[in-house]
N, C-alpha and C positions, 0 to 999 in steps of 0.2 A: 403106807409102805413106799408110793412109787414117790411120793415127798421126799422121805428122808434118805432112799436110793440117789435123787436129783442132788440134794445136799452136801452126801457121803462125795459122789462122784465130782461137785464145783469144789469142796475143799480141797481135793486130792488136786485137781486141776491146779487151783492157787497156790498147794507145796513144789508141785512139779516145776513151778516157772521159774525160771532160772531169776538168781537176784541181782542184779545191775549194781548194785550199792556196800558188795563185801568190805568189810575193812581192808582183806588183803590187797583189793585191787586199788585203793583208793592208795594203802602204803606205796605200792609196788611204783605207781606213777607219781606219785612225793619223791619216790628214791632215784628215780631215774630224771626227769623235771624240774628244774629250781624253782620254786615258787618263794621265798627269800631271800632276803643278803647273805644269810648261815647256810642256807643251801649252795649259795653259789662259790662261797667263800670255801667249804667242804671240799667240792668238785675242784676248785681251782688247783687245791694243794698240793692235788694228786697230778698233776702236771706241770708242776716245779720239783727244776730240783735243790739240792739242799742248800744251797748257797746262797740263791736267788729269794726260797722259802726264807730262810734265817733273816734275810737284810729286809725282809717285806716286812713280815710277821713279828720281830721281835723286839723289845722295846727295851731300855735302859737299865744298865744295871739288874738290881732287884723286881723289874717290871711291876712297882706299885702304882704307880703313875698309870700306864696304859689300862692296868686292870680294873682302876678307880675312873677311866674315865668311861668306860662303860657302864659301870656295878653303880656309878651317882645318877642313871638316868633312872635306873631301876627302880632306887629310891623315893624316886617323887611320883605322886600318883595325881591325875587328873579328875577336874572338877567339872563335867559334861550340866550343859545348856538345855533346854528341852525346850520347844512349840517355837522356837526362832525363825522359821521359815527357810529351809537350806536346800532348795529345788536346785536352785542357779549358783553356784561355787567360780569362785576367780580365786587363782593361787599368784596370779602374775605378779610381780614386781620390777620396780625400778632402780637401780641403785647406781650411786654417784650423780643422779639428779637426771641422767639421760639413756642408761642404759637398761633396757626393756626385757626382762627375761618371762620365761613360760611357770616358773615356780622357782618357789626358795630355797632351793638347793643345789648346788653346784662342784666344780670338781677341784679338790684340794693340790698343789704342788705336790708330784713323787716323783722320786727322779728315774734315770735308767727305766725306762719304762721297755725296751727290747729283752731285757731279761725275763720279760712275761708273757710277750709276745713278739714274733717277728716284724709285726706290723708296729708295736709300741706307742708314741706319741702320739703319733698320725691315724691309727684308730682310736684314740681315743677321742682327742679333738673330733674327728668324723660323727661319734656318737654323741659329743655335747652340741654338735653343728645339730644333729638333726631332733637333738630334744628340745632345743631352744634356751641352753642354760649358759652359763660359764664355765674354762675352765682356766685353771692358773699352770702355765708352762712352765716347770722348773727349769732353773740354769744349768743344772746337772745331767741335759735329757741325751738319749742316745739317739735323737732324730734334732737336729736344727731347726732354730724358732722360724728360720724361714721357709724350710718343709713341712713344717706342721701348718702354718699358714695355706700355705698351696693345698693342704689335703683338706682344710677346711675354710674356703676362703671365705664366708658369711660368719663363722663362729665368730662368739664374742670370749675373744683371748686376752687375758691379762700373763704378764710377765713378771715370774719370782724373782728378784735378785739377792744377792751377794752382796754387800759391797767390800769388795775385796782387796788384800794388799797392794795390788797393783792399782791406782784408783783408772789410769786411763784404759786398765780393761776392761774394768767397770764401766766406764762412759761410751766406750764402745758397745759395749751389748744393750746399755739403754737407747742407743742411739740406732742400732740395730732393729730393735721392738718397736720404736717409732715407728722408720720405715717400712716394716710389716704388717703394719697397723695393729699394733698391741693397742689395748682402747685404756690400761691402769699398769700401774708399776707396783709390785707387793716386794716392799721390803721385808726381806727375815731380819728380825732382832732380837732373837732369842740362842743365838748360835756365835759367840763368841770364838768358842771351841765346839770340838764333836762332844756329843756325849757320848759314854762307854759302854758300850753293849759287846755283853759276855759274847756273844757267838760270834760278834765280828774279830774280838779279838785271838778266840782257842785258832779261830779256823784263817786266818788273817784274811777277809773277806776282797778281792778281787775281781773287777770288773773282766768278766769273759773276754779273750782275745780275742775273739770275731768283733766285739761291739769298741766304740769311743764315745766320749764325750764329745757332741758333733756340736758342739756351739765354742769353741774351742780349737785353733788353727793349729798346727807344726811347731810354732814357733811358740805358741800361751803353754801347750799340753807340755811341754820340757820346759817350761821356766816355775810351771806350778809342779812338777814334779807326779805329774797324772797315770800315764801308762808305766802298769805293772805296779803299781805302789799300792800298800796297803792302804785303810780307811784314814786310817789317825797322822799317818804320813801325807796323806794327800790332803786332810784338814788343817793339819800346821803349816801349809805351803800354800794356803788357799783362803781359810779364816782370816777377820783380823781382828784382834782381840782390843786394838787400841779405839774402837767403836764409841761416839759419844752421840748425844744429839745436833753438837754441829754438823755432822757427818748429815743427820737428816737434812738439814738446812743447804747443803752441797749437794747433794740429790735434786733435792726442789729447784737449785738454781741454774741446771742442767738438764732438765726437759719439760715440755708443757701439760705431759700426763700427769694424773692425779694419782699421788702417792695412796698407796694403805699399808699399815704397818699393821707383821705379823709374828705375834709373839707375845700379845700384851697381857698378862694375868696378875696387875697390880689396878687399885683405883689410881694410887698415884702415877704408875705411867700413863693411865688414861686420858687424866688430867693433863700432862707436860705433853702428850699428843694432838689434846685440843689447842693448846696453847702455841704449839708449834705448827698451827694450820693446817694439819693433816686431818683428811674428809671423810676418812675411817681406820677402823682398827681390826683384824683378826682376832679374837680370844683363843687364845693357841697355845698348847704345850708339847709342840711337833710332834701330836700323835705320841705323849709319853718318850718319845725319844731321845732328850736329851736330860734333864734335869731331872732325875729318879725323887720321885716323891713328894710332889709340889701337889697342888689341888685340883682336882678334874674343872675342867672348862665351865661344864653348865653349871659347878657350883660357887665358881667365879662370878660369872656372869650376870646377878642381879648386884653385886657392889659397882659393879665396872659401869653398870647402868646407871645406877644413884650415881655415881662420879662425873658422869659426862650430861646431864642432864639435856638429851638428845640435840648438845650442838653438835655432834658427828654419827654416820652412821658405825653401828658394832656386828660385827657377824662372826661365827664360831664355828671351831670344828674340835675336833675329839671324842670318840666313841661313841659316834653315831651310825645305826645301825638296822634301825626301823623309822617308818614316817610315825610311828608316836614319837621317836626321841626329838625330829624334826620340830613338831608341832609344841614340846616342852620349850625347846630353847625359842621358839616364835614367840610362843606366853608371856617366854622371861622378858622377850627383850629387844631378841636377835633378828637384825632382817636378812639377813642371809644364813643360811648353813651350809658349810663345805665336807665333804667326805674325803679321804685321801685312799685307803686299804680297800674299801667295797669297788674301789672303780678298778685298783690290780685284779683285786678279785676276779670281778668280771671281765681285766681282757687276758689274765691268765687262764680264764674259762672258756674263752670264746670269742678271743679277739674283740674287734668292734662290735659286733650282737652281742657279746657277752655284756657290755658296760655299756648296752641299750636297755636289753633287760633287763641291769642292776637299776638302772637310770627311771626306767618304765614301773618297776616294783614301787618304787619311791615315791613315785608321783601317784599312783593308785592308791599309798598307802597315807598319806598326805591327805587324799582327797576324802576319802572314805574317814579320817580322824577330823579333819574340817567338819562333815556332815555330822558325825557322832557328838561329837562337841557342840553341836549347834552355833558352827563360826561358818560363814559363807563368802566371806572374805577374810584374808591374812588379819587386818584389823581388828576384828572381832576377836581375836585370840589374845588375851588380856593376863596379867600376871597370877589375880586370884583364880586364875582356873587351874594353877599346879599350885600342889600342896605336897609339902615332905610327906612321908606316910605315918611319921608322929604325930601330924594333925588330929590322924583318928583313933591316936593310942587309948585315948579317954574310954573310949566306946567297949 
């Protein structure tokens, strides 16, 4: 009896004890906590507002393009390594032969970046300064490529360009980048004209009157027809559609930085980029932004690799969103990967901690798929380790 009294009373004990481990509590600090890019992206939204949300978040036309450049990573499923030895993991990389980053991923061109934070450029730069990655400074920024420098003067910064109807304002601003020490020049070459996004046009989309385009003097902002003017207004005063590839070769003969061209989702322009001595290329469909309905990046991206047969390096962005999609476009091909939305995301959440966070998720999530994979370096992640998932339709 005095047995199963002892018994009676330790189980009673063991229900009494409070459970550390509910799912409630577990939700409850999910929903308050970003622990993802989806989490942060969520949080963001709710502290833009509509105009700012629309020009972020929304994507051309029909939006099949943005929606497909997510929904093709989803598609391909990975082929994990076992007994490879993955104690010691190195994600570093080099690109353009000299420059030394902390992992393969880095921060895409978005412009107006004060519309998501008042801090805008200059924390973000701050957060690629202290991750040790890249980022690409749009031409379009609402802080000047020479302020964004000062806020982060170690960052390794590349400069978006334009080249645009005016060509000696063009050469002014590449000559500007120079002297800031921009370390690459990323030409855009997929942007003739704007593409047509519904929201921009119902709501005629408007850069806020507190903010300007700070790269951009008195005398440029009234000749491109800048403040106060709609999208499409301010791209036909600004685009120039008469773009060829001599225009690259004009570029190239006016500064000693190394070009990368972005925008490339053909083998043949791949090809005519190799040929034109340019030392990389972006696999880019501006974040679905302009051309409604062309092919997602990562599923570009093994032609464009057969095409260039590693005389230059290729790096990609578009609907990347997790370190597996990272670690796919690495398999395929890609030494770099760029995010553009997850980095709003994050300073629309929280300033510069936010797009550390977003930057930190990445990197953990990177590292942890390296390990799973049994890749312990960048190198070890090989093409046969992604497989469409008709692979295993047989089964």
């Amino acid at each position: 009896m005095r047995i199963l009294l002892c018994v009676v009373y330790a189980v009673g004990l063991v229900q009494a004890a409070p459970d550390k481990c509910k799912p409630e509590d577990t939700v409850s600090t999910g929903d308050n906590v970003p622990i993802t890019v989806d989490d942060i992206e969520r949080m963001a939204l709710k502290n833009l507002d509509d105009g700012p949300r629309a020009y972020y978040q929304d994507g051309s036309e029909e939006q099949q393009t943005l929606k497909e450049n997510m929904e093709a990573f989803r598609r391909l499923r990975l082929r994990p390594r076992v007994l490879r030895g993955v104690k010691h993991r190195d994600m570093t990389v080099t690109l353009l032969g000299r420059q030394r980053l902390s992992m393969p991923l880095g921060i895409a061109p978005a412009a107006m970046q004060k519309m998501a934070h008042p801090d805008g450029e200059e924390a973000t730069a701050r957060a690629a300064e202290k991750a040790g990655t890249v980022m690409i400074l749009s031409t379009l920024t609402t802080a000047s490529l020479e302020d964004v420098r000062k806020a982060a003067p170690h960052a390794v910064l590349w400069y978006q360009l334009y080249i645009i109807r005016d060509r000696e304002l063009s050469r002014r601003l590449v000559k500007r980048a120079e002297r800031a020490g921009y370390s690459a020049i990323v030409l855009t070459v997929d942007s003739p004209t704007l593409g047509r996004k519904f929201s921009d046009v119902r709501g005629r989309f408007r850069l806020p009157s507190h903010l300007k385009l700070a790269n951009f003097n008195a005398k440029d902002q009234a000749t491109l027809t800048l403040c106060g003017s709609d999208l499409h207004v301010f791209g036909n005063s600004l685009l120039d559609p008469s773009l060829t590839w001599t225009d690259v070769q004009w570029l190239k003969n006016i500064t000693h930085l190394p070009i990368i061209l972005k925008g490339i989702l053909t083998a043949e322009d791949a090809v005519l980029a190799v040929r034109s001595g340019i030392p990389a290329i972006i696999v880019s469909n501006h974040g679905g932004r302009q051309l409604d309905g062309v092919a997602s990046t990562i599923e570009i991206l093994p032609k464009i690799m057969r095409a260039v047969h590693g005389h230059i390096d290729v790096y990609l962005d578009g609907g990347v969103r997790q370190g597996t999609d990272v670690v796919k476009a690495l398999a395929l091909g890609a030494k770099m990967v760029f995010v553009g939305r997850p980095a709003l995301w994050g300073l629309a959440y929280k300033g510069q901690q936010g797009v550390e966070d977003m930057l930190r998720m990445f990197r953990e999530e990177i590292d942890r798929a390296m390990a799973l994979m049994g890749c312990p370096t960048l190198a070890d992640l090989q093409p046969q380790m992604v497989a469409r998932r008709e692979y295993y339709a047989s089964l």
